[in-house]
C-alpha positions in Angstrom: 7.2 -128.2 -29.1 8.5 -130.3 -26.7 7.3 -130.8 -23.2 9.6 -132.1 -20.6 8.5 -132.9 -16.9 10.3 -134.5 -13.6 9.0 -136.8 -12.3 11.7 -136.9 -9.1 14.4 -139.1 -8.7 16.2 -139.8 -11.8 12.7 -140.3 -13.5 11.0 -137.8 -16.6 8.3 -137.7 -19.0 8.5 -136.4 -22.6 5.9 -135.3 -24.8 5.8 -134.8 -28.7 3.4 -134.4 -30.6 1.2 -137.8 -30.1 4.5 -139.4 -28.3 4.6 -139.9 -24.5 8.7 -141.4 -23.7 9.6 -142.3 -19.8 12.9 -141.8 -18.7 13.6 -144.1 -15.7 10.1 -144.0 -14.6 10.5 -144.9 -10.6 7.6 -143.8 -9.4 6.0 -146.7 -6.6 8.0 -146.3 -3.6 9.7 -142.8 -4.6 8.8 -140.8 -1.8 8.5 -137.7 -3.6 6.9 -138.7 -7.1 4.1 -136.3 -7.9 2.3 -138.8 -9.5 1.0 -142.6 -9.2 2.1 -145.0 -11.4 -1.0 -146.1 -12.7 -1.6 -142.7 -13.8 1.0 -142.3 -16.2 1.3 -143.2 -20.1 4.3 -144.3 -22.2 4.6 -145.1 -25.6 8.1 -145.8 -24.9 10.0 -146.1 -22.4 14.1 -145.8 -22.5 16.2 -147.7 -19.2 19.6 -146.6 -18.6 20.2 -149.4 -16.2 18.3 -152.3 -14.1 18.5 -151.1 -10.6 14.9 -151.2 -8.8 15.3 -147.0 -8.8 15.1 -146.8 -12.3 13.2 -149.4 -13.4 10.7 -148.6 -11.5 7.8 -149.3 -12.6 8.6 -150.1 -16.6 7.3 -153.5 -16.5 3.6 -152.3 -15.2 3.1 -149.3 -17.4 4.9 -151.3 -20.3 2.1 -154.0 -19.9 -1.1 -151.3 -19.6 0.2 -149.2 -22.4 1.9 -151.5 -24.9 4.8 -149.4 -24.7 8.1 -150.3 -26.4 10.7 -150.3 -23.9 14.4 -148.8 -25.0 17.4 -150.7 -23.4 20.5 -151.8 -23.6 20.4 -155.4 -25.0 21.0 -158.0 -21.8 18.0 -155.4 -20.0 15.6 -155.5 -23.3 15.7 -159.1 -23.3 14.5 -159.2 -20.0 11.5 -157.4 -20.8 10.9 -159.7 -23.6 11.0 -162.0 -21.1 8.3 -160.9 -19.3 6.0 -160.3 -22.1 6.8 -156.8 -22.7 8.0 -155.5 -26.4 11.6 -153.9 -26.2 14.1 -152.6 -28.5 17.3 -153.6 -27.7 20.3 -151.6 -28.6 23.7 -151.0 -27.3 26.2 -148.3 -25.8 27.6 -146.4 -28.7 24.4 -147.6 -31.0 21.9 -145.6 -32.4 18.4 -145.9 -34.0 15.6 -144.0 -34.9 11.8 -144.3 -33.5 8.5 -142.5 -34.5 9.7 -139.8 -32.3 13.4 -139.2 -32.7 16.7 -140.8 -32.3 18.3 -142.5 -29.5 21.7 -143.5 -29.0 23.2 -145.2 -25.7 26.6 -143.7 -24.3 29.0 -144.9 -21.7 28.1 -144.9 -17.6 30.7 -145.7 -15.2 27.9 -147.8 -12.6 26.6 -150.8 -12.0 23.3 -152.7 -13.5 22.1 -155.6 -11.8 18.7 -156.4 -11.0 17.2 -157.2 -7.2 18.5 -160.5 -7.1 22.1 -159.1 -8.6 21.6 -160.8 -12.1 24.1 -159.1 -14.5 21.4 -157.2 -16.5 24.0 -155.6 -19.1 26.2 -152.2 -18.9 25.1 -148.9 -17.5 24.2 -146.5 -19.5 23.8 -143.0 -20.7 21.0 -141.6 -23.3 21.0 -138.9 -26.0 17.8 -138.6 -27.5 17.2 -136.3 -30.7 13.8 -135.4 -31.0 12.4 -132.4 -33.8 16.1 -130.5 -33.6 16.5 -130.8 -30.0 18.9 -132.6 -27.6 18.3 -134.4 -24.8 21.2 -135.9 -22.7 20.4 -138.2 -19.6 23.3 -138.9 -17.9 22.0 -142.3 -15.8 23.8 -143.1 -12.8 27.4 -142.0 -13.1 30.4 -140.6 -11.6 32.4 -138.3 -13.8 34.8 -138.9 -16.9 36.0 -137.1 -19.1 34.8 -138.6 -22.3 31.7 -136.3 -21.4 33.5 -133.6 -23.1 33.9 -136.0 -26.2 29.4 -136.0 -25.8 29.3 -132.5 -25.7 32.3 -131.9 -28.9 29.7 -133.9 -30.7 26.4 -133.0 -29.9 25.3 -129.5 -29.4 23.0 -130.7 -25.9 19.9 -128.4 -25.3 19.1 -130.1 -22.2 21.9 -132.4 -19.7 20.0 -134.0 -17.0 22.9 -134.7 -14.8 22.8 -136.2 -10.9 23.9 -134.3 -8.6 23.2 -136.9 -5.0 26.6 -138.3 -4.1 27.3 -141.6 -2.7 26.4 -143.8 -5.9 27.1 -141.3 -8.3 28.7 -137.8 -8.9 28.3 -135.2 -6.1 27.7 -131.1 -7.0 31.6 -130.6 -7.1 31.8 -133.6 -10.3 28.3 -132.5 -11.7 29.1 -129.2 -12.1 32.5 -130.3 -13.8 30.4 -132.0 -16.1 28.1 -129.5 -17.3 31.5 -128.0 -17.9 32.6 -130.6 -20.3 28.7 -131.2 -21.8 28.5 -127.7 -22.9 24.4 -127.7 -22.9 22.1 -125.0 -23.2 21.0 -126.1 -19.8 21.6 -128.4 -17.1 19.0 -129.6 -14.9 19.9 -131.4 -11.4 18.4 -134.8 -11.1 19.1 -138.0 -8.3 19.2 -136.4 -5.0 17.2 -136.2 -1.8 15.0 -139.5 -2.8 16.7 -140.8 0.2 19.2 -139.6 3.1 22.1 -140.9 1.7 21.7 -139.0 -1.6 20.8 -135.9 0.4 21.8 -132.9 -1.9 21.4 -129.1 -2.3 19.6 -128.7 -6.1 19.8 -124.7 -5.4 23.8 -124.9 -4.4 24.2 -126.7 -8.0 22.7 -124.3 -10.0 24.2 -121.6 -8.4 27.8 -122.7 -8.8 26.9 -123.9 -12.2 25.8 -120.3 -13.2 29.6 -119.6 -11.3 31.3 -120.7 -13.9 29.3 -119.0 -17.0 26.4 -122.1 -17.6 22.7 -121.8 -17.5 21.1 -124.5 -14.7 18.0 -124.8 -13.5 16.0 -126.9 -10.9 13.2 -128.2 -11.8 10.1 -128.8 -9.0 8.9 -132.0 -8.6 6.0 -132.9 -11.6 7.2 -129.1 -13.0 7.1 -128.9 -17.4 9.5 -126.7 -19.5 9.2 -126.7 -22.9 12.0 -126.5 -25.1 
């Protein structure tokens, strides 16, 4: 069984088995984080992109844990940088871990770190773990290669933002979990701050509109899949 909990923001946990994975794990400074950061475990922890939002706080739980950190290959060397083991991989690359597969797929963003350092190319996440499917979108607008995702992987789960501004906005989202095709979508990126200010309810009701299951998913709330 697989346990999957929100952690706000763009930011979840996973659990298999003996495996804990991060997604994006900004938790210091996220205003609505149910949790602390020093509080949380990772064996591994898988970065769709450098900005402070998302990496959050990878570098501190990377260091308590040992975790392995999953990136694309300009953002793992960073971490090896910094004394932290990474994997590096690559947008259209895949590989397997202890606890599934990963592959990176295509963001249309940005990925810089705080001092604008090119830090590599945005990215998206499929992860495979015991017959499932996960699919993080990352920070993205829409495009329509996310039909080409969902053709080729039958998604369980799309975690798809939904705030606006820096990425797609309901209208887009829901557009996308038209070309995705997944069991379900769950909203993720919005009301962290004013400028993403979105309506989570207003998603998954038009997404329901047009014949898809959605669901929102409370801050620190667990399905299982």
């Amino acid at each position: 069984m697989i346990k999957l909990t929100y952690l706000a923001h763009s930011a979840f946990r996973i659990e298999f088995e003996k495996y804990k994975i991060l997604i994006d794990p900004f938790i210091t400074g996220n205003p609505l984080s149910p949790v602390r950061a020093d509080e949380v475990e990772a064996d591994y922890i898988v970065l769709t992109h450098a900005h402070g939002d998302h990496i959050g706080d990878a570098l501190e739980i990377g260091k308590r844990c040992k975790s392995t950190i999953i990136a694309v290959n300009e953002l793992a060397n960073y971490f090896n940088s910094k004394g932290v083991n990474a994997h590096n991989m690559h947008i259209g690359g895949s590989h397997s871990f202890p606890f599934g597969k990963v592959k990176f797929t295509i963001a249309h963003h940005g990925s810089s770190d705080s001092d604008g350092n090119y830090m590599g190319e945005p990215a998206g996440v499929l992860l495979f773990i015991n017959g499932k499917i996960i699919y993080h979108a990352g920070d993205t607008g829409l495009f329509t290669d996310m039909k080409l995702i969902g053709e080729m992987n039958k998604i369980d789960v799309a975690l798809l933002p939904i705030g606006d501004n820096f990425t797609m906005g309901i209208s887009d989202a829901v557009k996308a979990a038209e070309y995705l095709n997944p069991r379900l979508t769950i909203p993720m990126h919005y009301n962290t701050f004013p400028v993403i200010a979105a309506n989570p309810d207003e998603f998954v009701e038009t997404v329901k509109k047009i014949g898809k299951s959605a669901k929102k998913l409370n801050f620190g709330e667990t399905i299982e899949l």
